[in-house]
N, C-alpha and C positions, 0 to 999 in steps of 0.2 A: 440539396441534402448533403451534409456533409459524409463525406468518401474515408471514415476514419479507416476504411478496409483497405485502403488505399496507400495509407499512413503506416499501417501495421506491415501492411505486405512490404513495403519499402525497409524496415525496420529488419522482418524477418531475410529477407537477401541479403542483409549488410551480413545479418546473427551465422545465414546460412555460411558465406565465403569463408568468415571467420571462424567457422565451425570445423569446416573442411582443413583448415589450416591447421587448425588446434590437433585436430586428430591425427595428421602426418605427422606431427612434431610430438605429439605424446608418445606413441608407442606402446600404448594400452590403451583398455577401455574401462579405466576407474578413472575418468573424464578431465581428473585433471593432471595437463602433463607441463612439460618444459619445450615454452618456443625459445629459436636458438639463444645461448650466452646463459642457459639454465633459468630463463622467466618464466614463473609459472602459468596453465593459462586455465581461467576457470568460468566454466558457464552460469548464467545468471538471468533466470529467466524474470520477469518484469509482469506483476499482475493488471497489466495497460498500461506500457510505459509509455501514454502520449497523455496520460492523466495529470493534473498538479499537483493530487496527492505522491504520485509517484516521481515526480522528474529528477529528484537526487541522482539515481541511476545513468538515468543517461548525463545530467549535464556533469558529474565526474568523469565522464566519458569526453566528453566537448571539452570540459576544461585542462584536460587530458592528464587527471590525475592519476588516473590506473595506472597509466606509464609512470609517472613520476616516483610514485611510488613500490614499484619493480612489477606487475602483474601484467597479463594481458586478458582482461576482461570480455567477454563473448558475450553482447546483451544480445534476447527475443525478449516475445511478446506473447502472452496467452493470447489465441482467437477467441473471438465471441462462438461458446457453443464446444468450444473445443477443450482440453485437460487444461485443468486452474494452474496458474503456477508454482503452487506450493504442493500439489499433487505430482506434478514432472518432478522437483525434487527428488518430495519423499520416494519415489519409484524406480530414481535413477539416470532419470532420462537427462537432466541438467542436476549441475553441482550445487545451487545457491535459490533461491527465488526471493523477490524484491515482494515480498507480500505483509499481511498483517500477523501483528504479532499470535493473537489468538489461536490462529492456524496451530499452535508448538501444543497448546489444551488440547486439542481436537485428536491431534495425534496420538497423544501420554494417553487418551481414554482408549484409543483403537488399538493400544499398544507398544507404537515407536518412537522413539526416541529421536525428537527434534526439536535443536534449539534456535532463541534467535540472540544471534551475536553483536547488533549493533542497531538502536534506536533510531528512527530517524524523524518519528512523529512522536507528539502527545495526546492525539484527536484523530479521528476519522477521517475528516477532514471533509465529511459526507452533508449535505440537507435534504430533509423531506420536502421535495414540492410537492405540491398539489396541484390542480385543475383550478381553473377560475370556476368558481363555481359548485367546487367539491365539499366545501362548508367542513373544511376537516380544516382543526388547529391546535390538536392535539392529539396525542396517541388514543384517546379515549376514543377517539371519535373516528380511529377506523375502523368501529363496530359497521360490517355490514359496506365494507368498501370493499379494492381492489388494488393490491399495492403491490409495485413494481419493485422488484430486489435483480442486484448483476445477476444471480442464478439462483436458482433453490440452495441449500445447503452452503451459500457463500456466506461470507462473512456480511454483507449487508443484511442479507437474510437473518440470519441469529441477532445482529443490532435491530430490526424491525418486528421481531418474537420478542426481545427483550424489551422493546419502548412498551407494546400492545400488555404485555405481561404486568410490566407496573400501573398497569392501570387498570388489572385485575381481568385484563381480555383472555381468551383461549385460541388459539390457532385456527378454530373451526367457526371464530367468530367473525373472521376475515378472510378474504379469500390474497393469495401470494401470488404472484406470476413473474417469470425470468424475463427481463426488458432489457440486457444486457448492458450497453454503456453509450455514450455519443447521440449519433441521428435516432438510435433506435428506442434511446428513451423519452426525446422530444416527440416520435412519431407516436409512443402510446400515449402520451397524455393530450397531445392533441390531438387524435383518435378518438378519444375515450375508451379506450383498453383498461387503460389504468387511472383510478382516479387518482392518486400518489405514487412518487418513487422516489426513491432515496439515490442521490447521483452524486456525483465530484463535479468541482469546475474543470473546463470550461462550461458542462454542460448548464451548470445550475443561471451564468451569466446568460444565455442563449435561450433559454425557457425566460428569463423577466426580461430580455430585451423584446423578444416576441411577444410578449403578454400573455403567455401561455399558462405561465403556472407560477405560483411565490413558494417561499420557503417558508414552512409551517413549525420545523423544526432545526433546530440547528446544532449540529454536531461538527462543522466543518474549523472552531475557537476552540481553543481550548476552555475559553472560560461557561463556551453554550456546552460541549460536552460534557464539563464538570459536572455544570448542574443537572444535563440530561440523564447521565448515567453514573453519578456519585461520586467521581475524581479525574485524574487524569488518565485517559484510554489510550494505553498504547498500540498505534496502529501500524503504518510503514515501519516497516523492518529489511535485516537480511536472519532471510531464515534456511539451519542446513541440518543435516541428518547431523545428528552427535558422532556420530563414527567416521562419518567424513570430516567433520572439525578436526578430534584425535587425530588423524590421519593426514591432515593436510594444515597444520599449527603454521605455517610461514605462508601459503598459499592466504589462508582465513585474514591472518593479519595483515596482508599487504593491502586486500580489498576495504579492510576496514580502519586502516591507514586512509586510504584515500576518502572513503565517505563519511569518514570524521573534514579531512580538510575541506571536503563540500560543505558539508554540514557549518561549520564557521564562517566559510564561501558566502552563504547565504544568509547567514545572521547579517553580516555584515556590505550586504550590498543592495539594492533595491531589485523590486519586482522587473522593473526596465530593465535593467542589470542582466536580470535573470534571463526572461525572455530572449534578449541578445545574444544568448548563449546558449539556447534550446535551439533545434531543428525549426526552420521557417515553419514547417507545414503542421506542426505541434502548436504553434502559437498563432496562426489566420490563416483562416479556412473555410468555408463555407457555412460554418457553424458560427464562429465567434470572429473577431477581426483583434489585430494585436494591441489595440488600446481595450479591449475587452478582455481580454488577456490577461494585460496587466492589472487591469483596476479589480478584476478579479483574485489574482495573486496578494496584492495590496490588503485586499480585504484581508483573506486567509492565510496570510504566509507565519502568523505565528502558532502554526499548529505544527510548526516544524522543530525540535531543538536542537539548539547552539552546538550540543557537543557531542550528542550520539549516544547518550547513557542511557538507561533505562529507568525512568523517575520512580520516585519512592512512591510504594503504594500502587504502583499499573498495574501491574500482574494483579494484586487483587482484585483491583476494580474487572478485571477482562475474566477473571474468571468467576467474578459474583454475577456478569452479563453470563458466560454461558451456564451457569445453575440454572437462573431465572428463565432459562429460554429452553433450559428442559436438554444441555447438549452435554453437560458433567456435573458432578457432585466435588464435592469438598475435599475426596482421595486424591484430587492431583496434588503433586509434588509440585510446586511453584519453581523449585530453584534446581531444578534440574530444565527446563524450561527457556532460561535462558542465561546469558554471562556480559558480567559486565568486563572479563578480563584482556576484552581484546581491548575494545574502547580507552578504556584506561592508560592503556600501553600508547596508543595511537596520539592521543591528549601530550601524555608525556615526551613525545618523541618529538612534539612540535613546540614544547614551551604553553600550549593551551590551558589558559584557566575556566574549568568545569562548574558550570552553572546550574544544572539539573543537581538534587538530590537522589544520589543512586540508589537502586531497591536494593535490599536484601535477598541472602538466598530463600525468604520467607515473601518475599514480592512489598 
């Protein structure tokens, strides 16, 4: 069984050292301060940063762009079970979370004010597998199933209300259950916990290498997402309070300097590439082995964009999913939500030519 606990925990001691550092050398507790020579330092916590929807994060870290770009970057990891990472944000507890864009709706509806400053997906990056066996191959058809989402009230969660919904189901017409991410979604469906979950690679490679379960639906392309959910879904982000952006304008931009250069990093370099460049124990593991890795990357690496913008039209598509899913109404402010103006700058700063069509302050 793969030991992602293991992965995590190794992660969190690097997050802890650098933590403890950050905080001698800030001088305060509005989290981000100046390691010596005046470099800012800012925490960033990662919604499973051993995920492929997520690796931007760290391998800017590997590739050692934070530095290059004057910051000093503090990753953790949410625990399964434990505060999401864009809940530690919003709350305080870290400056930044590597989460989905949607997260920024969620907030505008509870009240605060949080945006997401820099793109890093156009997809989920997510598939429904199923059970062999589970006769499910469409959303229709998890009438009277058991579907595994990372948590109640996550964002796969609200994607798996919203598929069920266009297909005129009701919440009560299926049962939900939290299967959190890694071993412990291969152990429910090959349990029979759950008849479906909706997971990220590596997991989803690891479920058809086993024969465990196939992909019923696909959200992990941008072009299965399109048609899943009616456009391009912006998901991986950096997402931060709006008064801490205000607040920290050279700090925000340096981070988003660097994960633009990722970001082109990886347009232009292969999955192997990649890999190479990630944490050994991120890419083979007891789960998956690293030509599984790759071939999975391969598959889905275009759910990533070139240049960190926020494409024309996501925010509507993300906020027509949380209407249909019963989590907001039409009162959100789109464009308060999120900004394309670090991006932009970061693009500029490197000679980069921008390939996304950027959204408006109307999404």
């Amino acid at each position: 069984m793969f030991k992602r606990s293991a992965v995590i925990a190794s992660a969190l001691a690097l997050a802890t050292l650098g933590a403890a550092t950050a905080c001698s050398s800030s001088g305060s507790s509005g989290g981000s301060g100046s390691a010596g020579g005046g470099v800012p330092t800012v925490r960033l916590m990662v919604g499973g940063i051993d995920k492929q929807i997520y690796l931007p994060y760290q391998l800017a870290q590997n590739l050692g762009f934070y530095k290059k770009y004057g910051v000093n970057v503090v990753l953790s990891t949410e625990l399964d079970g434990g505060i999401g990472a864009e809940d530690a944000m919003a709350s305080g507890q870290v400056d930044m979370a590597g989460a989905w864009y949607n997260h920024t709706i969620d907030f505008q509806v509870k009240g605060k004010a949080v945006e997401d400053i820099v793109q890093l997906s156009g997809a989920p990056g997510e598939r429904i597998m199923c059970a062999n066996g589970s006769g499910v191959h469409s959303a229709a058809d998890f009438k009277g199933k058991t579907i595994g989402v990372t948590d109640l009230g996550s964002g796969t969660d609200t994607l798996v209300k919203f598929l069920a919904a266009q297909k005129g189901l009701k919440t009560g017409d299926f049962t939900r259950i939290g299967v959190g991410a890694g071993s412990t979604v291969v152990a429910a469906l090959q349990n029979h916990k759950a008849d479906c979950a909706i997971t990220t690679q590596p997991t989803v490679a690891a479920l058809e290498k086993k024969n465990i379960a196939y992909s019923a639906i696909d959200l992990a392309t941008t072009t299965g997402a399109s048609g899943a959910l009616g456009g391009m879904w912006p998901a991986a982000g950096v997402l931060a309070r709006t008064d801490w952006v205000n607040s920290h304008k050279d700090a925000a931009q340096k981070v988003v300097d660097a994960l633009v250069a990722t970001m082109h990093w990886i347009n232009t370099h292969s999955a192997a590439d990649i890999a190479n460049n990630l944490p050994p124990a991120f890419v083979s593991n007891a789960l998956v082995t690293k030509a599984d890795y790759v071939a999975a990357l391969t598959q889905d690496k275009g759910q990533f964009l070139p240049d960190g913008i926020m494409p024309s039209g996501g925010p509507k598509t993300s906020l027509a999913t949380e209407e249909l899913a019963g989590n907001a109404t039409s009162s959100v402010n789109l464009g308060t939500t999120f900004t394309n103006e670090f991006v932009m700058a970061a693009n500029k700063l490197e000679g980069f030519t921008t390939t996304t069509t950027p959204a408006g302050a109307n999404g």
